[in-house]
N, C-alpha and C positions, 0 to 999 in steps of 0.2 A: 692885253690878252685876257681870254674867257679862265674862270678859275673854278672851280670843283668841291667840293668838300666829301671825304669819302672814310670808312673808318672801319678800323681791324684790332683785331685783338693783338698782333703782334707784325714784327716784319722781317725780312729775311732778304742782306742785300748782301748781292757778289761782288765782290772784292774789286777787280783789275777792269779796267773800261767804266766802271760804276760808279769806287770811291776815288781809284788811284788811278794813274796812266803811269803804265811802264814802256807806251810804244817803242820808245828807241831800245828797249834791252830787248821787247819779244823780235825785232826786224833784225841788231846784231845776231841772234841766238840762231836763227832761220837762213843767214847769211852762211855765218858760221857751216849747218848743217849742210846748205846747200853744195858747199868746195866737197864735204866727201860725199854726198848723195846727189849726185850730178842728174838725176833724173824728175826733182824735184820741181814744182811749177812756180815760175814767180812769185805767183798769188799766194802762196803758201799761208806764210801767216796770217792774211785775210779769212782764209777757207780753214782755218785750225783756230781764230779767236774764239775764247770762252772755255775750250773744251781741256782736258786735261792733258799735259803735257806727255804722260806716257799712253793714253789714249794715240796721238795724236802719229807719234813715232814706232808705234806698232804698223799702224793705216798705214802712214807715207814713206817708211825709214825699212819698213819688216823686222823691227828689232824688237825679239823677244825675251831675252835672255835679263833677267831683271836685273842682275849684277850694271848689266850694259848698258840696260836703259839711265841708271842712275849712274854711272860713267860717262854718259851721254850728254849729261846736261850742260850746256853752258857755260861761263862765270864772265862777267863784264862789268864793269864799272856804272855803267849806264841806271841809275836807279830811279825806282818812280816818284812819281808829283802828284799833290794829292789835285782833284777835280773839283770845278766850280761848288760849293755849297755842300760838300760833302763833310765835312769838319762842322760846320754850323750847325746842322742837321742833327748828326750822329751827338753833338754834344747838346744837343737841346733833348735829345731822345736818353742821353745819358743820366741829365737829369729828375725828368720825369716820369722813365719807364726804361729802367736801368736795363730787370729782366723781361722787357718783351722783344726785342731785338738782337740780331747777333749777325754775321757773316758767313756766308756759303762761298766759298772758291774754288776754284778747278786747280787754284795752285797749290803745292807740297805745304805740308806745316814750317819745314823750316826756311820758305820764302816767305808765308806769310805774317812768322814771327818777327822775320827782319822789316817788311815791308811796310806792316801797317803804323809802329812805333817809328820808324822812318816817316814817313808820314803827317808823326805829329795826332793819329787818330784813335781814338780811345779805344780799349782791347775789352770787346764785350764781356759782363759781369757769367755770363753762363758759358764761359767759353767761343767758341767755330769753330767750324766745318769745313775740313783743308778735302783736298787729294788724296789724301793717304788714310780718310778716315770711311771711305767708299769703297763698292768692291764696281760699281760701276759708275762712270761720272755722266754731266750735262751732256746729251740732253735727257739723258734717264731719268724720272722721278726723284732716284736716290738721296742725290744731294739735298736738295729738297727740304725730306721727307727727315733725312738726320738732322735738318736747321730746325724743323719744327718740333723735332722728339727734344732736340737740346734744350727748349724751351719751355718746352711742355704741354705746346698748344697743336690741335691738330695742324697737318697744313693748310684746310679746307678757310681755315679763319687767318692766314696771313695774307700780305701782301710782299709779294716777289719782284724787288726792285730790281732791274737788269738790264745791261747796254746792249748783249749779243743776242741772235736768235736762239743760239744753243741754251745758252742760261732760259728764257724764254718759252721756249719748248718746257726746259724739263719745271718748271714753275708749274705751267699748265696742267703739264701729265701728273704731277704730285696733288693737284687741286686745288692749289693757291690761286688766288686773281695776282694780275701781273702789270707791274707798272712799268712802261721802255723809258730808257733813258738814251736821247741823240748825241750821244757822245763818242762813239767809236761808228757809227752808220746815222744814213738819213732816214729821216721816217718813209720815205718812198722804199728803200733797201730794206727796212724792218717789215715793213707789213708786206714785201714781196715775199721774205722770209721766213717770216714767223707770226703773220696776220691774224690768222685763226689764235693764238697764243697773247694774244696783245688786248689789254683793258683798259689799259689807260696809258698816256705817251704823254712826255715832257722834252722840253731843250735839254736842262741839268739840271742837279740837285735845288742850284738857285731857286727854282720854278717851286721846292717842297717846304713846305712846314709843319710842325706836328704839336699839339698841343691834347692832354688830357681830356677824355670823355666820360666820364664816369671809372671803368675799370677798362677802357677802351684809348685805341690814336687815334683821334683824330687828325688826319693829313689833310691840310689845302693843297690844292695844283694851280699850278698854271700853267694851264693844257695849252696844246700847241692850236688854233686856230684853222679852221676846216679842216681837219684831223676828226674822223667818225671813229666813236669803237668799234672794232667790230664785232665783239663777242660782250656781255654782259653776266 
């Protein structure tokens, strides 16, 4: 496959479909919702991946009451697994460039405390960027824009790793270049999605590596083949 070489001062990758899969917990949890919100569409969790959980249950559930929303949640045994190359990665970037990286989520702080240490994946040195630290999530700028103040680099010089179009979007609209990851969708679904939003596309993590530029990352790809950017 064709390989790339491309390079940022920092990076800024979402958590759930990116580093970790929780599929089986987000399809219980939807199942779950579905028995008391019976008007609810199949596809639910398909059309609500990336985006924040109480984003999501305001939209589809009408529940606004915040007491309720976080009475709302979940709990199932079902925990995630971490994704091809995403450990290898993040621990080669731990070494080298401790503070230029960190996590943006659409999930609460206390999943992603439990999640990413589950995991086995190293807990960025400047902290991330949960759910609860946003007054609006993916695909708004927001999140974004706090992965990059956490850092301290604008967002205009990271790169925005991310599975879903929502994360994708809100990369874009923060000013980050944006790299897809086909891991919860196909690159045909992505660039139906979130095309204009998309710079660069990979299979997984596997396809990344990162190594030192001066005061810079240099990342290799191993981009997907006849796959065009479409934005630059």
């Amino acid at each position: 496959m064709p390989q790339e070489t491309i390079t940022f001062d920092a990076v800024l990758f979402d958590l759930d479909g990116t580093l970790i899969d929780s599929t089986p917990g987000v399809y219980y949890a939807w199942d779950e919702f579905r028995k008391k919100y019976t008007h609810l569409p199949s596809d639910v969790a398909d059309l609500t991946h990336g985006r924040r959980l109480k984003d999501t249950l305001r939209e589809y559930c009408r529940i606004t009451d915040d007491a309720e929303l976080e009475a709302s949640r979940p709990v199932n045994g079902l925990g995630p697994e971490v994704l091809n190359g995403a450990q290898k990665l993040l621990n080669e970037l731990n070494e080298i460039a401790p503070d230029k990286w960190t996590i943006v989520t659409s999930a609460s702080r206390f999943y992603a405390s439990q999640a990413i240490p589950k995991c086995s994946l190293p807990i960025p040195r400047k902290g991330y960027v949960t759910a609860d630290d946003v007054t609006e999530g993916k695909p708004k700028p927001a999140p974004y824009n706090a992965g990059a103040a956490t850092l301290g680099v604008p967002a205009e010089k990271c790169l925005v790793v991310e599975d879903a179009p929502s994360g994708l979007k809100a990369g874009r609209a923060a000013g980050a270049r944006t790299l897809a990851v086909c891991t919860s969708h196909g690159p045909e679904s992505l660039f139906k999605e979130a095309g204009g939003s998309i710079d660069y596309i990979v299979k997984d993590l596997e396809g990344v590596s990162a190594k030192l530029a001066g005061d810079m990352i240099e990342f290799t790809l191993t981009v997907l083949p006849g796959i065009e950017r479409t934005s630059l």
